[in-house]
C-alpha positions as CSV (number, residue, x, y, z in Angstrom):
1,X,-56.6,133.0,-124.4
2,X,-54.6,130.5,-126.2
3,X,-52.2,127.9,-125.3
4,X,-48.3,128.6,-125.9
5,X,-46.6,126.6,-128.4
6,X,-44.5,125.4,-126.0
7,X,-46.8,123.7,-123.0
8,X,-44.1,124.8,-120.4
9,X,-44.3,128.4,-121.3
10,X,-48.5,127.9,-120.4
11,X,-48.2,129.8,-117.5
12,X,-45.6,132.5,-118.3
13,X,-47.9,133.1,-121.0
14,X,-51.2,133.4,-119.5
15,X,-49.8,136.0,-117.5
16,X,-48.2,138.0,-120.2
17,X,-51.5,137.7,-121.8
18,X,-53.5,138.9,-118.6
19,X,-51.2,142.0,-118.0
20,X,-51.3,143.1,-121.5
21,X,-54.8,142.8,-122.1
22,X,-55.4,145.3,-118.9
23,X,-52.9,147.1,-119.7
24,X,-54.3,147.7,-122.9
25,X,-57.5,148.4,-122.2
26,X,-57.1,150.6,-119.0
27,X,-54.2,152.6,-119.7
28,X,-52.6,152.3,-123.4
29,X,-56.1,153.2,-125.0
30,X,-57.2,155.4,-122.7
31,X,-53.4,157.9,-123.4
32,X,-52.2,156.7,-119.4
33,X,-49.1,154.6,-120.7
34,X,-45.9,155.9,-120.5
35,X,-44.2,152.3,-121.2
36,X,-45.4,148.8,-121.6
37,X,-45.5,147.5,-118.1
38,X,-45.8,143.7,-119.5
39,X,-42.3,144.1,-120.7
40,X,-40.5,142.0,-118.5
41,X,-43.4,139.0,-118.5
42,X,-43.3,139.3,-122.4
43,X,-39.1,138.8,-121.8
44,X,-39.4,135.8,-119.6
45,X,-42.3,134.4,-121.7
46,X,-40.0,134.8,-125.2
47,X,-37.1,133.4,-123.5
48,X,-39.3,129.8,-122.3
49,X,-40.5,129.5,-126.1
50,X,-36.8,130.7,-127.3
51,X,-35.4,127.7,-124.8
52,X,-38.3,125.3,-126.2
53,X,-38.0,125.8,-130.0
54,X,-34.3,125.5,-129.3
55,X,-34.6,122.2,-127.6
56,X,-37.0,121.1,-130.5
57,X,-34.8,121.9,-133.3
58,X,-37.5,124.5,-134.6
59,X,-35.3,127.9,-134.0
60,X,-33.6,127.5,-137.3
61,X,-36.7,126.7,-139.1
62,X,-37.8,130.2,-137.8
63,X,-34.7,131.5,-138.5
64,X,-34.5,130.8,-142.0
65,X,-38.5,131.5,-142.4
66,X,-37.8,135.2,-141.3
67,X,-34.6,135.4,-143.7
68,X,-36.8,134.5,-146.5
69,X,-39.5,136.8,-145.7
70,X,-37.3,139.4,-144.5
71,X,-38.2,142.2,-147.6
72,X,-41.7,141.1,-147.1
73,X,-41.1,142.6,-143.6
74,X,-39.2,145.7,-144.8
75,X,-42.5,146.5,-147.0
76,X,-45.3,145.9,-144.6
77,X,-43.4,147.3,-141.3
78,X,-42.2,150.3,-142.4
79,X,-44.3,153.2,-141.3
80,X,-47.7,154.4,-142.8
81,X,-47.1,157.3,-145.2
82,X,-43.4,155.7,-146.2
């Protein structure tokens, strides 16, 4: 697995990563999820990076990237057949 973007947020990530992977793979793929059990590591894992990029001065650099894209996202996330 890779390293965060944010070195701090190594560990939340890694186990994020972990749980989803075997998540995944034993239940999602195999028709046993109900929900995403990862959910709240994947929370606490966006909000270290959110904190991070923040602290960095890189959140409106993302900001504005996803503004500019934002039809290019309208296009290629709408559903198949759409």
């Amino acid at each position: 697995m890779s390293a965060s973007l944010a070195p701090e947020c190594n560990v939340l990530k890694e186990r994020y990563d972990s749980c989803f992977l075997k998540w995944y793979s034993e239940k999602y793929l195999r028709g046993n999820a109900t929900q995403d059990e990862c959910a709240p590591l994947f929370n606490a894992y966006k909000a270290c990076l959110s904190k991070a990029l923040k602290e960095r001065g890189i959140d409106q650099m993302v900001d504005e990237a996803r503004m500019d894209n934002k039809d290019n996202d309208a296009q290629y996330m709408k559903p198949a057949g759409g």
